[in-house]
Backbone as CSV, one residue per row, in Angstrom:
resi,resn,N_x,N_y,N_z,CA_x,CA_y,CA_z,C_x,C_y,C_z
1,UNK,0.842,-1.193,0.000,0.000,0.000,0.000,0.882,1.249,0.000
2,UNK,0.429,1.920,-0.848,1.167,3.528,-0.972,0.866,4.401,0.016
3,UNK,1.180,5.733,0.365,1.007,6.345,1.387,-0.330,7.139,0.874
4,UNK,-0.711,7.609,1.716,-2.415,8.159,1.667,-2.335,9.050,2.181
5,UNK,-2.683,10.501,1.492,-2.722,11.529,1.992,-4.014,12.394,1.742
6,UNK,-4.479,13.155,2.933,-5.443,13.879,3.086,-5.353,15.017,2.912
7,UNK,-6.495,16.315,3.764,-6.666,17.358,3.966,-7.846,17.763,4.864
8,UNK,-7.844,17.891,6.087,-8.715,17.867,6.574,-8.597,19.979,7.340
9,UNK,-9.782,20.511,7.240,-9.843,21.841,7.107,-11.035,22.272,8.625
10,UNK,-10.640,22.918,9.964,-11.540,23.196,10.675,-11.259,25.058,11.335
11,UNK,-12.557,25.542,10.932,-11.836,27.333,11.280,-10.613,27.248,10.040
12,UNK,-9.548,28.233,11.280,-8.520,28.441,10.570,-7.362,27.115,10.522
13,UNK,-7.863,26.139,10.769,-6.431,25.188,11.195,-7.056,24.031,9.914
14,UNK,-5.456,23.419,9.742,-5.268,23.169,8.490,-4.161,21.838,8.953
15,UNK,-5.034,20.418,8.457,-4.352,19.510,8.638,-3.928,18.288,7.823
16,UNK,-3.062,18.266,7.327,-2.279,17.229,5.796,-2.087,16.052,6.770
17,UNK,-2.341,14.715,6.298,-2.530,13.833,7.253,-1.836,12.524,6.008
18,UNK,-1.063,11.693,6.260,-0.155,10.798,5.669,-0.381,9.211,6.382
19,UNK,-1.274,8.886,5.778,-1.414,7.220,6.208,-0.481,6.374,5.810
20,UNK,0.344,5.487,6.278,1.104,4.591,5.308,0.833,3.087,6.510
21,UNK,1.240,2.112,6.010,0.556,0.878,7.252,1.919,0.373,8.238
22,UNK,1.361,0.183,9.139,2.607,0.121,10.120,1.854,-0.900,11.652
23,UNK,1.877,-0.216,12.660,2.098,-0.331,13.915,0.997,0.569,14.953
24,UNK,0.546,1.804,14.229,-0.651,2.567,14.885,0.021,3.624,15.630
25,UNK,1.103,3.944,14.817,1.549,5.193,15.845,1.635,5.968,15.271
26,UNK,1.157,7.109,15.962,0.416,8.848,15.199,1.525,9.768,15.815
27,UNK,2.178,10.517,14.600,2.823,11.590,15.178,2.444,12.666,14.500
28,UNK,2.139,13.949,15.275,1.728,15.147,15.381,2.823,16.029,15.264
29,UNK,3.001,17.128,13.914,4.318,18.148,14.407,5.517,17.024,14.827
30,UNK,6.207,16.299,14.416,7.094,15.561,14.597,6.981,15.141,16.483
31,UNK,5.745,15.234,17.098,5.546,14.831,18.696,4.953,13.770,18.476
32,UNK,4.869,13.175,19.664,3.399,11.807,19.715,2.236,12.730,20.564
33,UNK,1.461,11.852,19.924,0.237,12.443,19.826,-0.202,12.434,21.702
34,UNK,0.375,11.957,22.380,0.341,12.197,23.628,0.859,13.005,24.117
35,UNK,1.989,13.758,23.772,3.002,14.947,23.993,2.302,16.282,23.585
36,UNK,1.409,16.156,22.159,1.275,17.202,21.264,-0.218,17.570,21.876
37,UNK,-1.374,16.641,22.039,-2.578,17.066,22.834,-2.429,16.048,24.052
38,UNK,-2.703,17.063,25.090,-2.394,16.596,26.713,-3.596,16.387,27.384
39,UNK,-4.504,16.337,26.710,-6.365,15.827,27.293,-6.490,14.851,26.515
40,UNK,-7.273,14.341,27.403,-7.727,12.718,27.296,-9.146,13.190,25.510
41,UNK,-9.689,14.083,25.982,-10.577,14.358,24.857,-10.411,14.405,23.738
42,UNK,-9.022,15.411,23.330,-8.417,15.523,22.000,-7.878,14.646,21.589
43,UNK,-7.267,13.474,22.295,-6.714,12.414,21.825,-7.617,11.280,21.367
44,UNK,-9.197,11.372,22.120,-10.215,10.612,21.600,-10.717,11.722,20.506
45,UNK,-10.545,12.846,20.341,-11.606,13.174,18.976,-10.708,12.821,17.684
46,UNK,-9.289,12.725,17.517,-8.393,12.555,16.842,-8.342,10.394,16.504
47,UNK,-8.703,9.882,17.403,-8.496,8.774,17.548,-10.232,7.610,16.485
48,UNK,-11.081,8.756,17.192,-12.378,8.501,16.382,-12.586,7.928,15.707
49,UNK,-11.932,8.276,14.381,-12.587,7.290,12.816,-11.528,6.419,13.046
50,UNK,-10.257,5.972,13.330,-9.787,4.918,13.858,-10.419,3.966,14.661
51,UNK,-11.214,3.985,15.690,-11.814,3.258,16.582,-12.893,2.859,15.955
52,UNK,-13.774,3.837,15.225,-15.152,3.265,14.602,-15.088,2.422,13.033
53,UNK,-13.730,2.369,12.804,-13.889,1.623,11.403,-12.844,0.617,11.566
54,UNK,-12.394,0.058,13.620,-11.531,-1.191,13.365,-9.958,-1.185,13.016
55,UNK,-9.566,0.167,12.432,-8.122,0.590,12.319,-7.345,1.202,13.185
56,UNK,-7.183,0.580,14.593,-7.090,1.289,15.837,-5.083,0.848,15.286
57,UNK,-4.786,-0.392,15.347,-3.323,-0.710,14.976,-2.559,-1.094,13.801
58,UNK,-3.583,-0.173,12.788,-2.994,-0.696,11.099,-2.227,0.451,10.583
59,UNK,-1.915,1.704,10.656,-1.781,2.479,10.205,-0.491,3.215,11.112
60,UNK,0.409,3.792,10.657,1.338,4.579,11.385,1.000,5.979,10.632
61,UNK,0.459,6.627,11.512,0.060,8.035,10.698,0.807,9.163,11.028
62,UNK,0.991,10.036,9.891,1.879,11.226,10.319,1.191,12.467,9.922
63,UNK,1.365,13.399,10.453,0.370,15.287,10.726,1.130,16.102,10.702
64,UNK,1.098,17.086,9.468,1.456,17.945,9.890,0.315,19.019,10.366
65,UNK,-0.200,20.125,11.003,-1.109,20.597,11.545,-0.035,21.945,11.916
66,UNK,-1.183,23.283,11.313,-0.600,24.540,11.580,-2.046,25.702,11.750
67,UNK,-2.089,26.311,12.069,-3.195,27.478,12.193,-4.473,26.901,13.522
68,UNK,-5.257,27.738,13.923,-6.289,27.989,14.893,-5.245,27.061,16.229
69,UNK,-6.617,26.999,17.205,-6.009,26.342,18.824,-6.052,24.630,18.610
70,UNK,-5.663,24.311,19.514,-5.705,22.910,19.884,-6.785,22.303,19.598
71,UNK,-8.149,22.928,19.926,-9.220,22.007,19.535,-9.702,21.464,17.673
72,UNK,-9.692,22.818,17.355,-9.693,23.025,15.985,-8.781,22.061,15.372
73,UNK,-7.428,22.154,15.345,-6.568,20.998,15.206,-6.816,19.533,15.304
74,UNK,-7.285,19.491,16.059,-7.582,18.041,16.517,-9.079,17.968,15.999
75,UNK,-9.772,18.599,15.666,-10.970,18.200,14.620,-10.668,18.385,12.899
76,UNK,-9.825,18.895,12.918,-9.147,18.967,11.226,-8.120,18.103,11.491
77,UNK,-8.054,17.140,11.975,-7.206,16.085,11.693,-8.373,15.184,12.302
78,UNK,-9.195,15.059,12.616,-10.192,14.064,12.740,-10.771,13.777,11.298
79,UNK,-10.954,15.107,10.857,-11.637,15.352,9.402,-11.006,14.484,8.374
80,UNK,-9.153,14.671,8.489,-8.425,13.891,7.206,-8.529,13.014,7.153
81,UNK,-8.268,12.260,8.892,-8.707,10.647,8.837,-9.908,9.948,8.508
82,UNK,-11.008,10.755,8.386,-12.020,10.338,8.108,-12.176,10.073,6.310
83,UNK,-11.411,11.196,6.002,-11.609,10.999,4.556,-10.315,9.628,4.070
84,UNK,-9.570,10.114,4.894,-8.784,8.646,3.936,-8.738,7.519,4.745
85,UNK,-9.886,7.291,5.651,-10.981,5.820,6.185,-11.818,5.722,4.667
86,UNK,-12.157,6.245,4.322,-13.078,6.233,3.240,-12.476,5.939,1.955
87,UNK,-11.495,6.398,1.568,-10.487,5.938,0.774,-9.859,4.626,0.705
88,UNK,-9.422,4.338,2.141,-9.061,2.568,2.461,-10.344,1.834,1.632
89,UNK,-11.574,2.230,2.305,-12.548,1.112,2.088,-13.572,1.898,2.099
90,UNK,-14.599,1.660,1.030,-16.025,2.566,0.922,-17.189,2.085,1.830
91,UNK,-16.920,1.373,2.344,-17.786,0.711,3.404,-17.667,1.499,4.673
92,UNK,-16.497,1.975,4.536,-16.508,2.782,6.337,-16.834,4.543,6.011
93,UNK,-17.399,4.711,5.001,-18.047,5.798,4.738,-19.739,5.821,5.498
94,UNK,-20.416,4.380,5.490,-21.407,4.128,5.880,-21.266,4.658,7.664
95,UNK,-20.485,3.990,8.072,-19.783,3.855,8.845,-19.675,5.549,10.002
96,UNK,-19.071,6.277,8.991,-18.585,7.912,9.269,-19.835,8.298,9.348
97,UNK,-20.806,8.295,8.255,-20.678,9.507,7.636,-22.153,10.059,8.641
98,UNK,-22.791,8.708,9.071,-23.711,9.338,10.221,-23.438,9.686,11.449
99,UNK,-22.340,10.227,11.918,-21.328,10.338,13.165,-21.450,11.922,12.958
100,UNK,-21.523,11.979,11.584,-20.808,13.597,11.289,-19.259,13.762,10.996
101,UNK,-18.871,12.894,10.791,-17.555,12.903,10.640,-16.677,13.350,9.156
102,UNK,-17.497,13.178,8.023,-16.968,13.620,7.234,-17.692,14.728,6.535
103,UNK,-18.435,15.711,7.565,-18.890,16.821,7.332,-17.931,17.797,7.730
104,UNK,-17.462,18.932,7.294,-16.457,20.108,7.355,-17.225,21.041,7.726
105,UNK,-16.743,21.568,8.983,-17.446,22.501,9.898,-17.016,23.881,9.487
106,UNK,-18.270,24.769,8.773,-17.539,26.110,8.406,-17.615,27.231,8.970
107,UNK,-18.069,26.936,10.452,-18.186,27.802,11.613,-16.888,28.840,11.273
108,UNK,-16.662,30.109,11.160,-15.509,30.574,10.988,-15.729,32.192,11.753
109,UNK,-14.883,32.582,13.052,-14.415,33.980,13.014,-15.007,34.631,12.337
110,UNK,-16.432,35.826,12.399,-16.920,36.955,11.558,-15.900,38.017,11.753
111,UNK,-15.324,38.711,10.896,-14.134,39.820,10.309,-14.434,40.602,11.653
112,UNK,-14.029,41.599,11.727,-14.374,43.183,12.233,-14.519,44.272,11.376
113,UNK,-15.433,44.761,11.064,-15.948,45.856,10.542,-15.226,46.814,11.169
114,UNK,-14.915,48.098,10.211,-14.478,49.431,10.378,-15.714,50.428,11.296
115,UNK,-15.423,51.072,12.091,-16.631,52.051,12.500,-17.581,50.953,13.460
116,UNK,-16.790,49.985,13.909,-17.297,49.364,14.800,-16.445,48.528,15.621
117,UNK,-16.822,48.244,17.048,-15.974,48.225,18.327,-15.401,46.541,17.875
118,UNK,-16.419,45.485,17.515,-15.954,43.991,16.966,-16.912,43.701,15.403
119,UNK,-16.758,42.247,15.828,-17.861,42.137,13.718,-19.356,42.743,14.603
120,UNK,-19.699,43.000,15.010,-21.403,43.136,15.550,-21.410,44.262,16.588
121,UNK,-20.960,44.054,17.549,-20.859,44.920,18.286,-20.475,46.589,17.892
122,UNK,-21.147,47.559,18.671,-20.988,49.074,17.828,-20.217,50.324,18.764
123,UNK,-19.796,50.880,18.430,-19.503,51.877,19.819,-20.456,52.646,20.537
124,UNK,-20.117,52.553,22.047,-21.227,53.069,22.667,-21.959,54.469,21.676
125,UNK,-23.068,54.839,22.149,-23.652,55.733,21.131,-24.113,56.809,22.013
126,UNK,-23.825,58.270,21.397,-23.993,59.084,22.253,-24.527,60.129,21.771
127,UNK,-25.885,59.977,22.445,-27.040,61.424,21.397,-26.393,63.130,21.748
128,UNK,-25.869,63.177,22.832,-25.645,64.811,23.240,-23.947,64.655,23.302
């Protein structure tokens, strides 16, 4: 098997994800994935489409991951794995895809407007 590469996209964070078959060990930013997210949570939202499609020790996966916080990260790399679960085998699309898992969340940061205090918010207003 050739190496398998993704793209998984959450907010601003941005995660290229490299399947090749191995042993089941995930490295993050050249860390392990225990070093790189330090909650038990992020390491299960990252771990996810691994656990639900049976590929918990087939895969030695590698991440690179840059932009938004920790959480974001770890759901745009939930995202890649999900897509190249689906790629392995079209059966674990069934699998995903009612989880929500290979839906891309486009929740994103509204800008800030000029002539105003944030994106919505206005400066106090003052009649006299």
């Amino acid at each position: 098997m050739e190496v398998i590469h993704k793209i998984g996209r959450r907010k601003t964070a941005v995660a290229r994800v490299y399947l090749a078959e191995g042993k089941g060990k995930i490295t993050i930013n050249k860390k392990d994935i225990a070093a790189y997210f330090p909650t038990a949570t992020l390491q299960y939202k990252v771990n996810q489409p691994l656990a639900m499609t049976n590929n918990d020790g087939n895969f030695d996966i590698t991440v690179n991951v840059f932009g938004g916080g920790i959480t974001g990260q770890a759901e745009a790399i939930r995202l890649a794995l999900s897509r190249a679960m689906c790629e392995i085998d079209a059966e674990n699309r069934l699998i995903l895809k009612p989880e929500g898992l290979l839906t891309r969340d486009p929740r994103m940061v509204e800008r800030k407007k000029f002539g105003q205090k944030k994106a919505r918010k206005k400066f106090q207003f003052s009649k006299r």
